[in-house]
Legacy VTK file of the C-alpha trace (Angstrom):
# vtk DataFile Version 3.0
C-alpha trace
ASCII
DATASET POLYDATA
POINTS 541 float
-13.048 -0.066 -11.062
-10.639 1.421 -8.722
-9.478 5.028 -9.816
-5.945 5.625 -10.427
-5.352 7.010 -7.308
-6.927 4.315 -5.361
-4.749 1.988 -7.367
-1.786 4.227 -6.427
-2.562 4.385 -2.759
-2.943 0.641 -2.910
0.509 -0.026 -4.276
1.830 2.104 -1.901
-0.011 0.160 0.746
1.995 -3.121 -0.368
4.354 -2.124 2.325
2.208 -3.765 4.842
1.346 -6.815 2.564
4.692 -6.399 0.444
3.790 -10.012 -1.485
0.356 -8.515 -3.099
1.687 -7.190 -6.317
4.899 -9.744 -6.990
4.755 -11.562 -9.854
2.357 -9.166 -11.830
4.187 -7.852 -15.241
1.291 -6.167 -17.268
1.534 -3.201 -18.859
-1.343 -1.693 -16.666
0.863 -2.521 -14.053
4.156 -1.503 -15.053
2.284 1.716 -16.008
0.684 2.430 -12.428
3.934 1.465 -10.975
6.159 4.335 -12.728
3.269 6.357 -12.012
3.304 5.828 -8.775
7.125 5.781 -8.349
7.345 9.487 -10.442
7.124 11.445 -7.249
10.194 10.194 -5.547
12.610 9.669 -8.853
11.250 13.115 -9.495
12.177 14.518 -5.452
15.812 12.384 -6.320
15.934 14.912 -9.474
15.313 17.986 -7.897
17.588 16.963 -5.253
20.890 16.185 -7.656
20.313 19.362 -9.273
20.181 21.250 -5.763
23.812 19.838 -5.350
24.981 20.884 -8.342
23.802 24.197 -7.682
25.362 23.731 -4.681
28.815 22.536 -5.848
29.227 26.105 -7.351
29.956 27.656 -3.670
31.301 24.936 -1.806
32.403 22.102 -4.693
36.592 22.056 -4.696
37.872 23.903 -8.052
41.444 24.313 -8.422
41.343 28.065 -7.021
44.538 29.523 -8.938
44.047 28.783 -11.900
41.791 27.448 -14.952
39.065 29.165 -16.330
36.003 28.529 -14.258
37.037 30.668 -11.165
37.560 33.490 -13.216
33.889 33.450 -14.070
31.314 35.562 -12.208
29.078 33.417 -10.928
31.790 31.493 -9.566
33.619 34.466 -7.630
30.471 35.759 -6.650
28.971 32.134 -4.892
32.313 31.666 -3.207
33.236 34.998 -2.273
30.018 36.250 -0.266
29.502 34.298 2.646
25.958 34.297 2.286
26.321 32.987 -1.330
28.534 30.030 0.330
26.234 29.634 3.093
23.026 29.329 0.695
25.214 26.851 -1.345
25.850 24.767 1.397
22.169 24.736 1.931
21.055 23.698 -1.202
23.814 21.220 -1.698
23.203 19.296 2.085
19.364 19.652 1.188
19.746 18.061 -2.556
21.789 14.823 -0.583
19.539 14.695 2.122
16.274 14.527 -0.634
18.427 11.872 -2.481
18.278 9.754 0.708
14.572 10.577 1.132
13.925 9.636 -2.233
16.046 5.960 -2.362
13.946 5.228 1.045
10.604 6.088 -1.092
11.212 4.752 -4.339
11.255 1.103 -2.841
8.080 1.912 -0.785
5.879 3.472 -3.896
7.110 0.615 -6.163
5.309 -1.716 -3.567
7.097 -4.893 -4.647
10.073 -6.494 -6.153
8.815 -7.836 -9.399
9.785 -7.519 -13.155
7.857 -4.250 -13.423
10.567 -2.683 -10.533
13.164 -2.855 -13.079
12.753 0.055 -15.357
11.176 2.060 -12.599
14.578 1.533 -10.873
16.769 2.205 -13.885
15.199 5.417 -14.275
15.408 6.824 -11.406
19.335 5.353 -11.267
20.082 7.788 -14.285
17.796 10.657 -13.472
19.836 10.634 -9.992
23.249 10.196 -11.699
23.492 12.457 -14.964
23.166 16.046 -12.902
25.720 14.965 -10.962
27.868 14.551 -14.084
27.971 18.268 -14.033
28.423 19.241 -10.612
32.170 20.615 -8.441
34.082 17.280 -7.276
32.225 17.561 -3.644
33.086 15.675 -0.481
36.643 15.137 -1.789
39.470 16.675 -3.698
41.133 12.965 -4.955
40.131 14.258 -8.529
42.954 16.815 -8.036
45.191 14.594 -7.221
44.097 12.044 -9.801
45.589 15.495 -12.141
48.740 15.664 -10.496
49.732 11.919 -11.132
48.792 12.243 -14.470
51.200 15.404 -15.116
53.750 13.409 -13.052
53.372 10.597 -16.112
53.116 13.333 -18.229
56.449 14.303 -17.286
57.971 10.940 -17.275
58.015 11.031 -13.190
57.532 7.895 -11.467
54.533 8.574 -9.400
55.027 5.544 -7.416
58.514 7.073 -5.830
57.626 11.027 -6.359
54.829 12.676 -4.962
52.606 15.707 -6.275
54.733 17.920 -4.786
57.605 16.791 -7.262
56.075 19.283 -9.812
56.368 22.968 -10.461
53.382 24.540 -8.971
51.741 21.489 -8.313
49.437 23.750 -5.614
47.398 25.462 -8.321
45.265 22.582 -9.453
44.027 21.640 -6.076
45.219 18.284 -4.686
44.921 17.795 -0.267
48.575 18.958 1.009
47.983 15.424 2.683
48.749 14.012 -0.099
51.086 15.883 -2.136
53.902 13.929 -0.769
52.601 10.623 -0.710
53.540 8.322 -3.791
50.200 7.051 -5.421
49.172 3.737 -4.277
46.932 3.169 -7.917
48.034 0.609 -10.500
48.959 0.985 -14.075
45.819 1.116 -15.717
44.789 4.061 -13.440
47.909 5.352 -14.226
47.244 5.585 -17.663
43.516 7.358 -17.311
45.511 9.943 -15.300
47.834 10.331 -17.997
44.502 10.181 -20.895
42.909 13.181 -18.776
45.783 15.584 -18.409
46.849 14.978 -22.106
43.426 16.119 -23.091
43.250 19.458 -20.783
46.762 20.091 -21.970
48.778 18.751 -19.918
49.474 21.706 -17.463
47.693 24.187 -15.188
48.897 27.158 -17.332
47.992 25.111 -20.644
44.577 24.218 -22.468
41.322 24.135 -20.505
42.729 22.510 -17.260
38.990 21.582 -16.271
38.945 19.303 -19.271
40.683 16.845 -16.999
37.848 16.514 -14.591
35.802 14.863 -17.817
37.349 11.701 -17.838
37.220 11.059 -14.141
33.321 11.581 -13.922
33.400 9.644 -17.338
35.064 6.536 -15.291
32.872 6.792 -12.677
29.401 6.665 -14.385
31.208 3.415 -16.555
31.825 1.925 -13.072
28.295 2.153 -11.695
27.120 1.469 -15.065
28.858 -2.049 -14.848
27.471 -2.464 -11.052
23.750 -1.384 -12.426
24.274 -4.371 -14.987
25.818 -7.016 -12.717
24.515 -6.291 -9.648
21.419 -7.987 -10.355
22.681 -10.732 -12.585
24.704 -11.623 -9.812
22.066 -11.421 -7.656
19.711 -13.621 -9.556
22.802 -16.209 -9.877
22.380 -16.760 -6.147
18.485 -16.361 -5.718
18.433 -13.267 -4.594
16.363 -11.136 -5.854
18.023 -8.778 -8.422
15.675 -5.976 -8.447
16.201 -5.450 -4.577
19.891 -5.584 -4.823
20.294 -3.406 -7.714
17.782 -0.563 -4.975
19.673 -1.338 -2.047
23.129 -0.603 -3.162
23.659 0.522 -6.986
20.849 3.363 -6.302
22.144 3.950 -2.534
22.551 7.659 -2.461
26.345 7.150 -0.321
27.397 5.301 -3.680
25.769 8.053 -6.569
27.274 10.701 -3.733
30.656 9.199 -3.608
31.182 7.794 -7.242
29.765 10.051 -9.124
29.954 13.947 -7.196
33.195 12.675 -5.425
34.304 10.969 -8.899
36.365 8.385 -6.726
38.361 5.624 -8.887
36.850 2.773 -6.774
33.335 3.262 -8.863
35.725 1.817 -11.709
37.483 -0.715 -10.001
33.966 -1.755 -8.151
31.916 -2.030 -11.574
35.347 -4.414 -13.061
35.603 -6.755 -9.863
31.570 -7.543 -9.581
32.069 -7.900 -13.390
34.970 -10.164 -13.043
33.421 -12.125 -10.088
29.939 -12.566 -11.974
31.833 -14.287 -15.365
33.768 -16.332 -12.507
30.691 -17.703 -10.985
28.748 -18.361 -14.515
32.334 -20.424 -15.474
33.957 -18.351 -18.051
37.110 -18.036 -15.099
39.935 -16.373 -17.724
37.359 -13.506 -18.688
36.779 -13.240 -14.753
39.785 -13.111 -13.442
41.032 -10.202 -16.762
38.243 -8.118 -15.322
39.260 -8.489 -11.813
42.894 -8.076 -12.846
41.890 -4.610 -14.364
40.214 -3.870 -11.185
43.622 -4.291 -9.673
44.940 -2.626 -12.021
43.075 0.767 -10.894
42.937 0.090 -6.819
45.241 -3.116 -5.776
42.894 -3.895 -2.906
40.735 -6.068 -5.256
43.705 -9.066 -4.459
41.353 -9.782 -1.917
39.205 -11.243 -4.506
41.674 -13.406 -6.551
41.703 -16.543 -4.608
37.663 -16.528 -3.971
37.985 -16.606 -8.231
40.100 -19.275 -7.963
37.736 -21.172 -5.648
34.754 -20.665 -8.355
37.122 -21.824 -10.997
37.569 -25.147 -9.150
34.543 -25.331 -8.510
31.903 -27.313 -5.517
33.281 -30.694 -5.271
37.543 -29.852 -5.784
39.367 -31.401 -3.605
42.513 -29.887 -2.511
44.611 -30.732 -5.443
42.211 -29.003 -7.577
41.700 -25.914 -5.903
45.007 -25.338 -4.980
46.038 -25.817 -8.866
43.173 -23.242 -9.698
44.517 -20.563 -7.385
47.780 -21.246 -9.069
46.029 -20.621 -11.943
44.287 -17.832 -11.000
47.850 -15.958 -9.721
49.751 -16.650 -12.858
47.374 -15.071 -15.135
46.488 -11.563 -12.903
50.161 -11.573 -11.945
51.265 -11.835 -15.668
48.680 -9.417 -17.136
50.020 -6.967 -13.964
53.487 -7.568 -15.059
52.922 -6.645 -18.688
51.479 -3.517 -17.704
54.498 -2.844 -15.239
56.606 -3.800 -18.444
54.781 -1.141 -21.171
54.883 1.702 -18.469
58.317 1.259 -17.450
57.286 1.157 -13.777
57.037 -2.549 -12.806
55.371 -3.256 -9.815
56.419 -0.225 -8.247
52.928 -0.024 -6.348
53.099 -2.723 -4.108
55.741 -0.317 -2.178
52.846 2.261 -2.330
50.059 0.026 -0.601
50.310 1.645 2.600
50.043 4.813 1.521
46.372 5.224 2.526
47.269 4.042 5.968
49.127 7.273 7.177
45.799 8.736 8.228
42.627 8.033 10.479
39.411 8.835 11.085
37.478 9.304 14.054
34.811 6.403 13.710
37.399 3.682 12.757
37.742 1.723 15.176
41.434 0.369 14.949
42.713 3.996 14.114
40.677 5.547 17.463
42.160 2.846 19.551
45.445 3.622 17.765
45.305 6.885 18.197
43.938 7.226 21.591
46.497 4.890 22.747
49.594 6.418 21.173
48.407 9.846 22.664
47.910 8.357 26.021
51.409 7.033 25.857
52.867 9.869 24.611
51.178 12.024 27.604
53.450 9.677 29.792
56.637 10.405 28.194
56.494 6.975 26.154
57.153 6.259 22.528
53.408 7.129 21.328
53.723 6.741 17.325
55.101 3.484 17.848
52.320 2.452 19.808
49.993 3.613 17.588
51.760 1.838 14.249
52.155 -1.181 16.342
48.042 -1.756 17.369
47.389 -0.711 13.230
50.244 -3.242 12.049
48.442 -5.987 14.301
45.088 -5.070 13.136
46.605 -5.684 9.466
47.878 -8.565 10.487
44.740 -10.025 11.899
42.662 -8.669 8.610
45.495 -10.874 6.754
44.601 -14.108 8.642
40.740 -13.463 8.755
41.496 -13.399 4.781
43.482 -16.308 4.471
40.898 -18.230 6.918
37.862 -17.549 5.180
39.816 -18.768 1.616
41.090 -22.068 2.617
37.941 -23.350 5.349
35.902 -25.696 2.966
32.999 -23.888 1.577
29.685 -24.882 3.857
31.356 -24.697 6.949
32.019 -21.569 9.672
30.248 -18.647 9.651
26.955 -20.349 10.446
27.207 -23.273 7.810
26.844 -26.676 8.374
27.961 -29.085 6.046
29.934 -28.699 2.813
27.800 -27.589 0.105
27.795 -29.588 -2.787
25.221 -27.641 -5.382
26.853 -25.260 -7.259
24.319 -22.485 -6.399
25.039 -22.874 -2.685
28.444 -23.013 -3.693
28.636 -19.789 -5.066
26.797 -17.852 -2.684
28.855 -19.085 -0.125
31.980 -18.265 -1.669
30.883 -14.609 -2.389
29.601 -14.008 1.313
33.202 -15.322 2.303
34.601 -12.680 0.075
32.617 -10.266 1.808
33.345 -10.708 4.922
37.270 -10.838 4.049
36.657 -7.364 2.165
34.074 -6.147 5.647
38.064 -7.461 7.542
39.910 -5.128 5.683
37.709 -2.207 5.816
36.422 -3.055 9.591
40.116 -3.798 10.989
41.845 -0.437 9.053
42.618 2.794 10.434
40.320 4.518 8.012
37.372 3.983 6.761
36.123 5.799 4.139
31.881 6.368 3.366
33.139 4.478 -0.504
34.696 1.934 1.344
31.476 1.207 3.135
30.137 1.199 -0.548
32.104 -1.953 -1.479
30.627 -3.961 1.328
27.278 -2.853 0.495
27.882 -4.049 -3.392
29.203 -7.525 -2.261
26.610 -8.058 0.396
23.438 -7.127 -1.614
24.514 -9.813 -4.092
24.013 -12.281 -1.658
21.238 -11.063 0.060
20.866 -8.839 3.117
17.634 -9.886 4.366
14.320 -7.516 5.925
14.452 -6.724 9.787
17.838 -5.793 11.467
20.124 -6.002 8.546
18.041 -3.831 5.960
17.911 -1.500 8.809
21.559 -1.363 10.010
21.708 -0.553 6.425
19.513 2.958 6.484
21.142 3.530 9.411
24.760 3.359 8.198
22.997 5.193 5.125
21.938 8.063 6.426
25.018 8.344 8.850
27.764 8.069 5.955
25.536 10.604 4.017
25.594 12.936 7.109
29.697 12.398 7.342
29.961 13.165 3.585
28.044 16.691 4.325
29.903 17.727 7.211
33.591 16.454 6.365
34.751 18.372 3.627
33.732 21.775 2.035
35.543 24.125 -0.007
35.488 27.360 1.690
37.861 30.339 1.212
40.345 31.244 4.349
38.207 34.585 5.043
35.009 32.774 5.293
34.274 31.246 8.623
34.843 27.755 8.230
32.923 26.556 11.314
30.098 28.725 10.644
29.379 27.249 6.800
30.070 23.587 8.492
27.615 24.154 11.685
24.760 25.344 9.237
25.862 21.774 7.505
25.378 20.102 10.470
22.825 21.146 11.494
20.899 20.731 8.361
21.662 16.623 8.533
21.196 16.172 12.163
17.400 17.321 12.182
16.699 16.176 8.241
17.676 13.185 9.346
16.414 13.045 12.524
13.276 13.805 10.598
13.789 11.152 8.537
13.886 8.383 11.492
11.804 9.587 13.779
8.610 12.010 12.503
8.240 11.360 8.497
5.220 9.974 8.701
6.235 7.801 5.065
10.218 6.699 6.043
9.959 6.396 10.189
8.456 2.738 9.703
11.586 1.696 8.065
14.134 2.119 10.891
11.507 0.844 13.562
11.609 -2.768 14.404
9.065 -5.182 12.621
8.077 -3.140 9.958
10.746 -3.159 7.327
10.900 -2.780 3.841
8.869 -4.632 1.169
10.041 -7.716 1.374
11.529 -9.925 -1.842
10.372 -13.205 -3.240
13.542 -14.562 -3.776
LINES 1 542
541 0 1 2 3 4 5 6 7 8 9 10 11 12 13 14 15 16 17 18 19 20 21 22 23 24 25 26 27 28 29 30 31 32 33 34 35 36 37 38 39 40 41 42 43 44 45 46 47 48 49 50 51 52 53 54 55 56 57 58 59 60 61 62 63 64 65 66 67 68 69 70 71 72 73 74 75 76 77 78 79 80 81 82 83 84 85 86 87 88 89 90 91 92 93 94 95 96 97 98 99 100 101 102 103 104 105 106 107 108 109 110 111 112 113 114 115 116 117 118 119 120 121 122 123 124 125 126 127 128 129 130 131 132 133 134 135 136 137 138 139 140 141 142 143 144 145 146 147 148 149 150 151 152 153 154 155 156 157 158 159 160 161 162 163 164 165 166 167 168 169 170 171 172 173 174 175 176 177 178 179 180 181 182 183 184 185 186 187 188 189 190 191 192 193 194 195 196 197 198 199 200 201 202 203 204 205 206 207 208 209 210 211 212 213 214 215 216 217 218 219 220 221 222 223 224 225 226 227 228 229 230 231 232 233 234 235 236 237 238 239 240 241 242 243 244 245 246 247 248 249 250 251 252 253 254 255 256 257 258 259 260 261 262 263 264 265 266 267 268 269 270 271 272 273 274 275 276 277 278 279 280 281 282 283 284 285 286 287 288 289 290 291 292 293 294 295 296 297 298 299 300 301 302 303 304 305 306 307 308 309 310 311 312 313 314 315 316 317 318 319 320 321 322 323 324 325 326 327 328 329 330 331 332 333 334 335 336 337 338 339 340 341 342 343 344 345 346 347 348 349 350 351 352 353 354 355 356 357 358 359 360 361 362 363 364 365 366 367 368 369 370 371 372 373 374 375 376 377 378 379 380 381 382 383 384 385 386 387 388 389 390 391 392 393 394 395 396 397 398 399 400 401 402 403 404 405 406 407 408 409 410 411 412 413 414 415 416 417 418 419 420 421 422 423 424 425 426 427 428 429 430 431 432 433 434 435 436 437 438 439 440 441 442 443 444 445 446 447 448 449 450 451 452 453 454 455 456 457 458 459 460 461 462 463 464 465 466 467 468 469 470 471 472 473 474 475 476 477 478 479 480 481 482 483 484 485 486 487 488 489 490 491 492 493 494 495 496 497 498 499 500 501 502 503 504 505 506 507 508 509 510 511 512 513 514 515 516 517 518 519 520 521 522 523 524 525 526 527 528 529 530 531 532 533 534 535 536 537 538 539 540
């Protein structure tokens, strides 16, 4: 009989045959497997914990006032440069063996089978719940999450006033970017805002103002707690296998980074639209479209998936009639539930005027807002009208994302994008109706002048559930992996004015560049993934 580390070695060796172990379910198995699988959720552990040591130095924490910064630890790891330059360390090392460890995990399991699922699910909450504790990193939204709530507080309309409405709105931390920007969030986020400040008391100078942060981090794990359970039911819906698509995005380290450290909103509104879209496809449509309606209800960019609901509610063989009623259907109830809302908070449907609020900006490695950009400061070189340039290409691009949307909704389900004839099985159905939804959310995202690493996230969700298959797609996805982990480390840190800035972020870059180089090109366990031909396991599905 083999010993246990033969059989270990063995399992791990599955990556070359990757179909050797599927279908096995004993408990010998599912025992060697989360054996074998201990090293890497344990190396995911360690690194969590490393960030929130980290988040102590360079985490953002509203710096004038609360309780926290008066503490010594905290004025001592953000005071000393060498204390923020060892936190910075840890906390780009703890990401970068989060990354390591989602690349490993999938390799020591050795094949997607029902023994992969609790394996997965513990290493999904042994990666999650440090993080609970740590600094907001990578962003300050939280902050200004705060400030809308005191605006509500307050009885300010936080669609028409910005941050900046409020007395001493600077001491709790929001981005002076968007202090004067009205919130572009619906009611329901509204009213979490409003939930969280009420419970930290309700002003910087009142209560425990780091209360507030609880209920944030709260609706983030709930959101990837709704993705971890319909994720792979949605998967499995379409024949994909759930297992893999609960690894490859729910556990994705650019998702735990940005939902949970960052404690973005969109983990909520992700975890309510899958939810939404899963009841949709299994044909309880009113449940489906609530869900997805609540989604809107906390980021309105979900629209995008009202009329592929309305497309599942009519079902394979509607004809026009049919679907066209359905999507009538499908408005009347999301715009009704939205206009209740508007009605108990007093503020209507004041956020449609606040929908291209997230537009004002852009980042480098969008495409639309570099061309923009680039374009408007080559016109304004010549003496030309360069913002208007630059708002025209990005109003074209939104235009074009518009169409793309309304193209991939009304072309009958089967054909374009590489189908052939109209699908008639309610399975194929399905899955093509999803991938259409994908691609109309990859238009939005693609075709903006920003893109976010959580926006990335979303197309990662609604792709896995309809498979993204071994060879070049599983490895465009490490790639964009490890790159939107690298942007996360190097974009924003929260470092004092007298500390050098460039100094803390070099040592940041520098520590992704070669981990990650490592990663790709010398680690003898992960190179194989990113080379061509020798993928990940691969799924029965």
């Amino acid at each position: 009989m083999a010993s246990s580390k033969t059989r270990e070695r063995e399992v791990e060796s599955s990556l070359a045959h990757p179909d050797a172990l599927d279908g096995s379910n004993t408990p010998a198995h599912r025992a060697v497997i989360a054996k074998t699988a201990r090293t890497a959720i344990l190396q995911g552990f360690v690194g969590s914990l490393l960030m929130v040591a980290g988040s102590v130095g360079v985490g953002w924490l509203a710096t004038t006032s609360g309780t926290l910064i008066r503490l010594p630890i905290f004025i001592m790891a953000r005071t000393s440069p060498v204390a923020v330059i060892l936190c910075t360390v840890m906390l780009c090392l703890g990401a970068l063996l989060l990354l390591r460890s989602w690349l490993r995990i999938a390799q020591r399991i050795g094949g997607w089978n029902p023994s992969s699922r609790p394996v997965l699910m513990r290493a999904l909450w042994m990666w999650s719940l440090p993080l609970m504790f740590s600094l907001p990193l990578f962003s300050r939204d939280v902050y200004a999450y705060i400030g809308q709530g005191r605006l509500m507080l307050q009885g300010l309309n936080p669609y028409t006033n910005g941050i900046s409405a409020l007395s001493n709105y600077f001491s709790l931390g929001p981005d002076t970017m968007w202090t004067e920007a009205p919130t572009p969030y619906g009611p329901l986020w509204l009213w979490i805002e409003q939930g969280a400040v009420w419970i930290s008391g309700g002003s910087p100078d009142s209560g425990v103002p780091e209360l507030a942060l609880i209920p944030f981090r709260l609706a983030a794990l709930a959101g990837v707690w709704l993705l971890a359970v319909y994720v792979p039911r949605l998967a499995a819906l379409h024949g994909i296998n759930p297992d893999r698509a609960l690894w490859v995005a729910v556990l994705n380290p650019v998702l735990l980074i940005n939902f949970i450290a960052s404690a973005h909103n969109d983990s909520l509104m992700l975890g309510l639209v899958v939810a939404g879209i899963y009841y949709a496809s299994v044909k309880r449509p009113v449940l489906g479209i609530v869900l997805i309606t609540a989604s809107i209800a906390i980021k309105p960019i979900t629209l995008v998936a009202l009329p592929f609901a309305g497309m599942l509610w009519a079902g394979a063989r509607a004809g026009w009639g049919r679907r066209i009623l359905r999507w009538a259907a499908t408005l009347a109830i999301s715009v009704g539930l939205l206009a209740v809302a508007g009605v108990v908070n007093g503020l209507g449907f004041g956020w449609l005027g606040a929908l291209q609020t997230p537009g004002t900006v852009w980042i480098w490695y969008a495409p639309v807002g570099l061309v923009a950009r680039t374009a408007g400061s080559v016109v304004d070189l010549i003496g030309g009208p360069g913002p208007v340039v630059k708002e025209i290409i990005q109003t074209v691009f939104t235009v074009v994302s518009a169409l793309v949307i309304v193209w991939l909704t009304v072309r009958t389900p089967g054909r374009g994008i590489g189908m052939g004839r109209p699908i008639d099985d309610e399975e194929g159905f399905n899955k093509t109706v999803l991938r259409r939804m994908a691609w109309a959310f990859a238009a939005v995202v693609i075709l903006a002048p920003v893109i976010q690493p959580w926006y990335v996230v979303w197309l990662l969700v609604f792709f896995a559930v309809t498979g993204i298959p071994d060879g070049p797609a599983i490895r465009t996805v490490f790639y964009l992996t490890a790159f939107f982990t690298l942007i996360g480390l190097t974009d924003q840190l929260s470092v004092f004015g007298w500390i050098p800035l460039a100094v803390v972020r070099g040592v940041a870059i520098a520590i992704a560049v070669l981990f990650i180089a490592y990663l790709v090109f010398y680690d003898k366990k992960t190179h194989v993934l990113f080379r061509a031909r020798r993928g990940i396991v691969k799924s029965r599905s």
